[in-house]
TIZALUM-704890 format. One record per residue (C-alpha): residue number from 1; x, y, z. Coordinates in nm, 3 decimals. Each point is the difference from the previous one (the first is absolute). Layout:
BEGIN
 seq    east   north      up
 NUM       X       Y       Z
...
END
This chain:
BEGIN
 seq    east   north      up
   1   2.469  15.569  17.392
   2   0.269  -0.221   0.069
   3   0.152  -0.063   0.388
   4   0.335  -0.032   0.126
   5  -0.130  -0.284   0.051
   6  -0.043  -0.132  -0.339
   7   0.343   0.227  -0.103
   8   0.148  -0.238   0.286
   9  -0.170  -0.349  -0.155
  10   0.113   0.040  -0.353
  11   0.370   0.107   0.088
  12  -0.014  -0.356   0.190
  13  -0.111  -0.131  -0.275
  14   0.257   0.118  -0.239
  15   0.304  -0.043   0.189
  16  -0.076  -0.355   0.141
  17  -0.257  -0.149  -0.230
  18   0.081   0.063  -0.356
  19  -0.227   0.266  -0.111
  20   0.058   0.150  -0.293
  21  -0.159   0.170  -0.308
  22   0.125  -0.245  -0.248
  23  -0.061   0.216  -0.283
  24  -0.153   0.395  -0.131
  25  -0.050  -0.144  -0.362
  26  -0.070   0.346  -0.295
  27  -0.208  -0.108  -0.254
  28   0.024   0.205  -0.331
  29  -0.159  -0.004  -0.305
  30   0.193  -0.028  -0.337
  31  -0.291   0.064  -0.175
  32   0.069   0.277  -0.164
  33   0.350  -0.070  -0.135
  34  -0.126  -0.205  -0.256
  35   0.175   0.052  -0.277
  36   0.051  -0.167  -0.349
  37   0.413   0.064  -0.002
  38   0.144  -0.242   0.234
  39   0.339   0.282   0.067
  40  -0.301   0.272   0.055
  41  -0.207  -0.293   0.282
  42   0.315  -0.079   0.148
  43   0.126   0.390   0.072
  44  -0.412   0.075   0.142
  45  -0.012  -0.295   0.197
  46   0.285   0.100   0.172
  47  -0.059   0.341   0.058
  48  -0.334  -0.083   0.176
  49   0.134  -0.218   0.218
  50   0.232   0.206   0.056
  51  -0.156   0.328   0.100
  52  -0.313  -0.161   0.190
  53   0.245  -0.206   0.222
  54   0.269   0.241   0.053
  55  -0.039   0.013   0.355
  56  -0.156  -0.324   0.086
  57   0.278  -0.109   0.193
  58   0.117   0.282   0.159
  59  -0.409   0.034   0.135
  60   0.025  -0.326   0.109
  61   0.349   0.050   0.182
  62  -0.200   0.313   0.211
  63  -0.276  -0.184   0.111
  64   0.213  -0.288   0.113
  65   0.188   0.280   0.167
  66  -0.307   0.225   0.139
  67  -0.151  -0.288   0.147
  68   0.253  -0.291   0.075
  69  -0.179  -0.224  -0.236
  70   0.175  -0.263  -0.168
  71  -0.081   0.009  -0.394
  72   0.211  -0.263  -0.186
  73  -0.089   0.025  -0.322
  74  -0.035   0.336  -0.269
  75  -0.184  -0.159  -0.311
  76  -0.151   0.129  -0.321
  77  -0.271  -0.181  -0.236
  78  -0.093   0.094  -0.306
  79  -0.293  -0.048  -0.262
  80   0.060  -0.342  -0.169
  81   0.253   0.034  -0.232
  82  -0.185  -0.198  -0.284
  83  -0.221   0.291  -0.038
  84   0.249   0.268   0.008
  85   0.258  -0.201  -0.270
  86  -0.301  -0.139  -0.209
  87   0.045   0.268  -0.303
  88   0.423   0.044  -0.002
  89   0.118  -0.333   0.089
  90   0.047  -0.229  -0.317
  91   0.208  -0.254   0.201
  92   0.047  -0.209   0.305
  93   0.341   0.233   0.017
  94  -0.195   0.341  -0.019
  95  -0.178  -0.117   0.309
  96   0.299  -0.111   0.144
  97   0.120   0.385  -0.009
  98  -0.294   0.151   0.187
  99   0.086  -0.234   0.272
 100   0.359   0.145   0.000
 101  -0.169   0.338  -0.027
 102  -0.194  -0.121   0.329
 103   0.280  -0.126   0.195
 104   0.212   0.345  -0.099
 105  -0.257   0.193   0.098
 106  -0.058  -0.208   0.358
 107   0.390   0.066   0.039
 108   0.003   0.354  -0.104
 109  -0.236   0.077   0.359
 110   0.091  -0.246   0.191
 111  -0.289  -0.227   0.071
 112   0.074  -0.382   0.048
 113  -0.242  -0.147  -0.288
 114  -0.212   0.058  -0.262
 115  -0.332  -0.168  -0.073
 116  -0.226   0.002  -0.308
 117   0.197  -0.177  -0.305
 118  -0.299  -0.194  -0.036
 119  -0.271  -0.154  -0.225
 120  -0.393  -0.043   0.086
 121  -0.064  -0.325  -0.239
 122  -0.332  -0.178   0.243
 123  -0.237  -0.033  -0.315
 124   0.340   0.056  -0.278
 125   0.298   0.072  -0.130
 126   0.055   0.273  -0.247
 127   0.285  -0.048  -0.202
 128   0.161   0.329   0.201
 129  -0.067  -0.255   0.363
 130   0.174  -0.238  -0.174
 131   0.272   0.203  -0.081
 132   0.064   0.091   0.319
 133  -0.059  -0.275   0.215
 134   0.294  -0.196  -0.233
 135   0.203   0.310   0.060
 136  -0.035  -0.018   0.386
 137   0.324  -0.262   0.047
 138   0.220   0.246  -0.175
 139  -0.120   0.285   0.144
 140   0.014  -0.117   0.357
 141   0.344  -0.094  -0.075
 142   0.103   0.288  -0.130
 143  -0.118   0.223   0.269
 144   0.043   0.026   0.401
 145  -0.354   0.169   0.120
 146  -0.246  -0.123  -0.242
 147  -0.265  -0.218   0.106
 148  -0.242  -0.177  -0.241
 149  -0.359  -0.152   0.044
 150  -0.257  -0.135  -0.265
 151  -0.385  -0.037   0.131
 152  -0.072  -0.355  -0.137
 153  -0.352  -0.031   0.112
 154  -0.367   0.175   0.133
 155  -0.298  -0.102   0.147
 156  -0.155   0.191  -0.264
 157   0.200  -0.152  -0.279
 158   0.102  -0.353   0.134
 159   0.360  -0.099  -0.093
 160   0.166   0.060  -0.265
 161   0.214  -0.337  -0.065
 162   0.251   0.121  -0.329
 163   0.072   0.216   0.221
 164   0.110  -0.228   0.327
 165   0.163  -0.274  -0.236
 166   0.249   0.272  -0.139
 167   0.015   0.189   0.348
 168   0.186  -0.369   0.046
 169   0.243   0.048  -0.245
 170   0.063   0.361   0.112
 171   0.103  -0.092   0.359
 172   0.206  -0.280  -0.115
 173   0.180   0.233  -0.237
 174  -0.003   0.256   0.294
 175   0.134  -0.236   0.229
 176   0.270  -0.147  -0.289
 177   0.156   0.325  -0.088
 178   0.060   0.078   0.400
 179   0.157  -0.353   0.121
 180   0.319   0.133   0.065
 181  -0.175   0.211   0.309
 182  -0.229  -0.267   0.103
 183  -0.260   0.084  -0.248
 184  -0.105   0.326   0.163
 185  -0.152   0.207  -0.242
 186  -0.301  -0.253   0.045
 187  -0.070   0.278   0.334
 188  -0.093   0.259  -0.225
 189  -0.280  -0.193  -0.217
 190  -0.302  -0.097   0.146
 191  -0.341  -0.103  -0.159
 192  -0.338   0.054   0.108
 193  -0.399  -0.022  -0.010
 194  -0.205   0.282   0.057
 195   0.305   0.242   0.018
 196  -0.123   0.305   0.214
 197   0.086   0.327  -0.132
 198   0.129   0.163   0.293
 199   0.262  -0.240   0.181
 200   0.291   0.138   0.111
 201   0.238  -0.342   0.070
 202   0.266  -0.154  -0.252
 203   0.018  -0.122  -0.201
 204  -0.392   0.021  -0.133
 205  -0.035   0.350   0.054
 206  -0.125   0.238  -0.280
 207  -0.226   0.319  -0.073
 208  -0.298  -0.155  -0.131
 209  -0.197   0.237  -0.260
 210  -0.318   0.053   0.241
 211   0.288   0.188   0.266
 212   0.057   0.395  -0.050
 213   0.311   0.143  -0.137
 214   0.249  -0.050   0.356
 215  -0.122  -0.121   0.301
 216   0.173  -0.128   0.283
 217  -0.070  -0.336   0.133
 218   0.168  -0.139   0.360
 219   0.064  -0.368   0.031
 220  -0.020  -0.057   0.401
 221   0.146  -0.291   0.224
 222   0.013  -0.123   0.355
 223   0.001  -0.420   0.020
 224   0.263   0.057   0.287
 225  -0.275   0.255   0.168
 226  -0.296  -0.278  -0.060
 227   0.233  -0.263   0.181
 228   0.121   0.171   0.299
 229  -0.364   0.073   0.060
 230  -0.149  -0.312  -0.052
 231   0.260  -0.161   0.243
 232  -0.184   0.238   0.293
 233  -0.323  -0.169  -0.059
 234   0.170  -0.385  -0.019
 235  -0.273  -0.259   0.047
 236  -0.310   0.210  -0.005
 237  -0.309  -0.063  -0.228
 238  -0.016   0.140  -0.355
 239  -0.204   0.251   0.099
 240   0.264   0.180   0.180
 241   0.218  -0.134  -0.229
 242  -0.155   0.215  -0.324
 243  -0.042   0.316   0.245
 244   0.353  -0.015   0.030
 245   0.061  -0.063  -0.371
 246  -0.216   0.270  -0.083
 247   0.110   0.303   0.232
 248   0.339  -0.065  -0.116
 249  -0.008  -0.001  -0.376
 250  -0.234   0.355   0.099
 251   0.283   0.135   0.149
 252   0.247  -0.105  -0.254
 253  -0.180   0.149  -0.250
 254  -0.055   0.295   0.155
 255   0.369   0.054  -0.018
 256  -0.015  -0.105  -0.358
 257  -0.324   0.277  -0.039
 258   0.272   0.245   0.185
 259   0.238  -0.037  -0.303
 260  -0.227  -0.024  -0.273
 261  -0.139   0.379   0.080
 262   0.345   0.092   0.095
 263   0.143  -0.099  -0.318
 264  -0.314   0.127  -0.245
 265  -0.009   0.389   0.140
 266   0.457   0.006  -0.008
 267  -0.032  -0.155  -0.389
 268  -0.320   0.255  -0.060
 269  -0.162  -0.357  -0.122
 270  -0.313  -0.181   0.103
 271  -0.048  -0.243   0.216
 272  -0.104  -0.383  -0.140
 273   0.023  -0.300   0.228
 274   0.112  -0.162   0.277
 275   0.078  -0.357  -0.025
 276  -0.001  -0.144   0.351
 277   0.222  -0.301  -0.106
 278   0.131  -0.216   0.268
 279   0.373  -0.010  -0.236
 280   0.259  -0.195   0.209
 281   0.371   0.000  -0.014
 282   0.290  -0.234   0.063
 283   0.069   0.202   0.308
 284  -0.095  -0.212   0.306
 285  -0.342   0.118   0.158
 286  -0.138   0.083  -0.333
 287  -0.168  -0.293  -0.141
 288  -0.387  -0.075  -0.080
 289   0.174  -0.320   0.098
 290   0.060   0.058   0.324
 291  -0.374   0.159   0.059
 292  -0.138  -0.363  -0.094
 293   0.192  -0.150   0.180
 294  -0.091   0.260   0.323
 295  -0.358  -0.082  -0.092
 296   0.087  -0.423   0.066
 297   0.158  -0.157  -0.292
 298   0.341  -0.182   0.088
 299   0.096   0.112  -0.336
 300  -0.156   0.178  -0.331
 301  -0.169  -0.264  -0.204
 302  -0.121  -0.233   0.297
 303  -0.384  -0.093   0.013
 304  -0.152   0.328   0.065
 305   0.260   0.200  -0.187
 306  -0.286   0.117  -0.290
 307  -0.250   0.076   0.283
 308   0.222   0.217   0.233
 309   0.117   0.180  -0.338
 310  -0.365   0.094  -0.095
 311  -0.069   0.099   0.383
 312   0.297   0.207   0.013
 313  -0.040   0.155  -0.390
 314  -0.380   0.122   0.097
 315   0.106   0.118   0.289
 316   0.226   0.206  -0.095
 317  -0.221   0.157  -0.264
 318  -0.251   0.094   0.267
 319   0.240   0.206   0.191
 320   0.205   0.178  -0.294
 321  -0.370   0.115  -0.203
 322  -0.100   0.193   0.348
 323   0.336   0.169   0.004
 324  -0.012   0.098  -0.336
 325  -0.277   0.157  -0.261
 326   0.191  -0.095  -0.294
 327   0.161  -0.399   0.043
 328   0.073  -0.161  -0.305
 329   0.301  -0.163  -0.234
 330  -0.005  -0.357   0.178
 331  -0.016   0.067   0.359
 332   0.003  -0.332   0.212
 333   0.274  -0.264   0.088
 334   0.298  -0.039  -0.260
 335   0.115  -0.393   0.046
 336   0.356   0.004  -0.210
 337   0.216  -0.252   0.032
 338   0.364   0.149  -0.038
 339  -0.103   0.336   0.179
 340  -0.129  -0.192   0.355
 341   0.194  -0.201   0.252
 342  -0.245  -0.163   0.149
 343  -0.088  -0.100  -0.377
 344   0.336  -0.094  -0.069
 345   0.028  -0.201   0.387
 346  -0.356  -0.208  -0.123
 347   0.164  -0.064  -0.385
 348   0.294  -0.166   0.130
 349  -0.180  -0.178   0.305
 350  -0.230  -0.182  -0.275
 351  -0.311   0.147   0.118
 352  -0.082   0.226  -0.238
 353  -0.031  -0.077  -0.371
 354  -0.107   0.116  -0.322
 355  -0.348  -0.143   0.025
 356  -0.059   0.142   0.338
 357   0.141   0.362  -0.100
 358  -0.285  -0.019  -0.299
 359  -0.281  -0.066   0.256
 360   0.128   0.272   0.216
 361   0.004   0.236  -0.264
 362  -0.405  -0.058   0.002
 363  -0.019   0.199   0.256
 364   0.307   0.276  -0.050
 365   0.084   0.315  -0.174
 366   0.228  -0.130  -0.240
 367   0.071  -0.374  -0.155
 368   0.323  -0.196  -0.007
 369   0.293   0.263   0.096
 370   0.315  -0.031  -0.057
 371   0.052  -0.372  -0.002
 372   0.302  -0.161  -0.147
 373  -0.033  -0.346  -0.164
 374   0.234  -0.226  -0.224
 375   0.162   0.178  -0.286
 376  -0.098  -0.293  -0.229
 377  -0.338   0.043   0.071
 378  -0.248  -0.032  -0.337
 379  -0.091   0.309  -0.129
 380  -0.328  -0.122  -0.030
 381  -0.021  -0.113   0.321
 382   0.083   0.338   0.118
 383  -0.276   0.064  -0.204
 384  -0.219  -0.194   0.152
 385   0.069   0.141   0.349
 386  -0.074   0.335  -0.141
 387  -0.351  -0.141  -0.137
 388  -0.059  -0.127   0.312
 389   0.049   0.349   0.180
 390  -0.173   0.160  -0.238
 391  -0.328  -0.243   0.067
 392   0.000   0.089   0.357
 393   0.013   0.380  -0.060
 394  -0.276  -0.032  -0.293
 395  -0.249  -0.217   0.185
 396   0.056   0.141   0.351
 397  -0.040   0.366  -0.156
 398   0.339   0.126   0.168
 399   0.374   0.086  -0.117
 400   0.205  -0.264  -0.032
 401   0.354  -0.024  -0.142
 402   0.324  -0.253  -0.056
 403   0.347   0.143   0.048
 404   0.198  -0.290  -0.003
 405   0.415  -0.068  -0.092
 406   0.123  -0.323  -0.178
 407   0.315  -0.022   0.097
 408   0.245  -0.098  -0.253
 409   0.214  -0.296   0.065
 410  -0.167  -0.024   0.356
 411  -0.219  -0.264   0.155
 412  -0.163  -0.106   0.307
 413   0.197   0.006   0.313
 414   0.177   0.341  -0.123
 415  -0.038   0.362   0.033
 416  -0.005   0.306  -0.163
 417   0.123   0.329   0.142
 418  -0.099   0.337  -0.116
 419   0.055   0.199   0.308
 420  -0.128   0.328   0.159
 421  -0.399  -0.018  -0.012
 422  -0.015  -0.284  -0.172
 423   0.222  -0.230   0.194
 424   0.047  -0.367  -0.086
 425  -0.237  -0.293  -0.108
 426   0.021  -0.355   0.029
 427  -0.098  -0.168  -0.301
 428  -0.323  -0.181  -0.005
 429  -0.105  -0.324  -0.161
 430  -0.220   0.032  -0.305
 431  -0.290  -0.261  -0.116
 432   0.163  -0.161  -0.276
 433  -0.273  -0.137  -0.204
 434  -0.113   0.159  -0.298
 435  -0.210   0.274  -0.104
 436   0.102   0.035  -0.321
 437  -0.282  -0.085  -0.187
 438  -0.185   0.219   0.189
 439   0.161   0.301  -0.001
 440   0.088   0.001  -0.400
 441  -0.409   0.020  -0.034
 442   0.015   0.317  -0.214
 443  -0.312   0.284   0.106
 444  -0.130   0.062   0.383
 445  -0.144  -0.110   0.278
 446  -0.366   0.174  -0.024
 447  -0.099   0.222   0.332
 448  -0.186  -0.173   0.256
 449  -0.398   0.029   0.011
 450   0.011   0.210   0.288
 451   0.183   0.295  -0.189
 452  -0.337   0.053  -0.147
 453  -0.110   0.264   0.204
 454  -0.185   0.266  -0.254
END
């Protein structure tokens, strides 16, 4: 049962700290508009997502009335669109028309974006990924809601290096065709290792093929919430300290839990996941940021930064799974650069770099989010970043992923802007040397020994 008490807690914590439910994400399977006749995929791929999400948003608009809970974002993912385009599309340009199917459809009821124009290449590329993954700087171009992710890498599989070298190409191009708007369609690509299935955040959301045929997935957040009560226990030992951690990201996913059920018996859909993401904002108050630096840091990325991450990330784990039965997508502390003020305040003080944002994600949800670096950057040193990320996520046996923005004609000391959630980045300094060599190495990175596990 819940208490005035708690009713009492979390209104506090909405109208002072932040709290909101950043996203009720409807995954839907295209699986059965496969067709041969790209007209015939086009008109069934939008009349699924049309019927199944009719009243996504209008749901989501009564349960943010009903209960006075904040929920920012209506999203839909889809099954990866390599799959569903594999037998119709002939061309780069016949994928590029299911996105605009996508992005019409997202319009048509109302939901802000649209996940799943994807490509699962972590062992290879069919010719059909490859088809689509060059397609993916047109079509993000050519559409407003569409947001694109390609799974580079596995534990299972190890890392599959054609694919990262031209994934450096891609968001060069991405980031070329975009430099009159600060190279922005670069926010709706992301890449990853070990993908999950079931995450409900842009832009590397989509329905994997193990998921049912809708199911609703809630995307919970709260760093402002985590803050405020970590400054009540300022000084203690970490004992208290992960108590308080802990009992907080229970109750904010609670709320999240709240929504989730809410949304599934309105929509007549099941229930998937919760992810009990820590996702900050430029708002002030609602910064992972600002939670590390609670815990003792002067700023994000001093001595201690990759410690106090890992503390806080487990943490919050601990609490969310008890609150829950069914956590998943990536659940833990999202560290983006552009989207976080306090990540933004540590960028421009000097004391947080590339280098140190790979060793913190170690220890995160996510990888390097969201970071903005010189538009004449190498494409294979982008590359090589991506490589990088992809190591950590293979070897450490957790989901990992680059979304980062080259910004055309820009370089260290300036900024781009993209505003709304995704604010404004400073642009970071890039290791020049070269990778080159490396990263033109055609074949993959073989899975670690300990992905042996039959």
């Amino acid at each position: 049962m819940i208490n005035l008490f708690e009713v009492a807690e979390t209104n506090e914590m909405i109208a002072k700290e932040n709290l909101d439910v950043r996203t009720i994400t409807l995954g839907i399977s295209l699986l059965d508009c496969i067709d041969a006749n790209l007209v015939k995929l086009n008109e069934k791929v939008y009349q699924k997502i049309t019927t199944v999400a009719k009243d996504l948003v209008k749901t989501g608009d009564a349960i943010e009335k009903e209960f006075g809970i904040p929920i920012v974002n209506k999203r839909i993912s889809v099954t990866p669109m390599a799959l569903i385009g594999g037998a119709a599309c002939k061309s780069k340009e016949d994928f590029v028309t299911l996105a605009q199917t996508m992005d019409k459809a997202a319009e048509a009821v109302g939901v802000n974006l649209i996940g799943g124009y994807s490509a699962l290449v972590s062992k290879g590329m069919t010719r059909v990924d490859e088809m689509l993954i060059r397609s993916i700087p047109e079509a993000l171009h050519s559409t407003q809601r569409v947001c694109s992710s390609v799974n580079l890498g596995s534990t299972k599989t190890g890392i599959n290096m054609d694919a990262v070298r031209l994934m450096g190409d891609i968001i060069k191009e991405t980031a070329v065709i975009s430099a009159d708007n600060d190279s922005a369609d670069c926010m709706k690509l992301v890449v990853f290792c070990n993908a999950p299935d079931d995450n409900p955040f842009m832009a590397g959301a989509f329905h994997g093929v193990t998921e049912a045929d809708a199911v609703v997935n809630v995307g919970v957040s709260g760093p402002g919430v985590v803050k405020t009560a970590l400054t009540r226990v300022r000084g203690e030992n970490f004992e208290v300290l992960c108590e308080t951690i802990k009992k907080t990201a229970f109750k904010v996913t609670r709320v999240g839990q709240l929504v989730a059920q809410e949304a599934s018996r309105m929509l007549g859909i099941p229930f998937g996941i919760v992810d009990l993401s820590l996702a900050p904002t430029p708002a002030i108050g609602d910064s992972v940021a600002d939670i590390l630096c609670e815990i003792g840091l002067e700023y994000a990325g001093a001595p201690g930064t990759t410690a106090a991450l890992a503390l806080l990330n487990d943490q919050v784990k601990k609490g969310g799974v008890m609150a829950s039965s069914y956590v998943g997508g990536l659940s833990g502390a999202f560290i983006p650069v552009s989207e976080d003020q306090g990540m933004i305040d540590a960028v421009t003080a000097g004391a947080l770099t590339l280098e140190k944002l790979e060793a913190m994600t170690c220890v995160c949800s996510v990888g390097l989010d969201m970071i903005a670096i010189p538009g004449d950057t190498k494409n294979t040193t982008i590359a090589g970043i991506i490589a990088d990320e992809m190591a950590i996520g293979m070897v450490n046996q957790k989901t990992t992923a680059v979304r980062i923005i080259p910004a055309i004609g820009k370089g260290v000391g300036e900024k781009v802007e993209f505003g709304g959630l995704f604010g404004y980045a400073p642009i970071m300094p890039v290791n020049s040397f070269s990778c080159e060599a490396f990263v033109n190495r055609r074949g993959r990175i073989p899975a670690p020994i300990h992905s042996f596990k039959n």
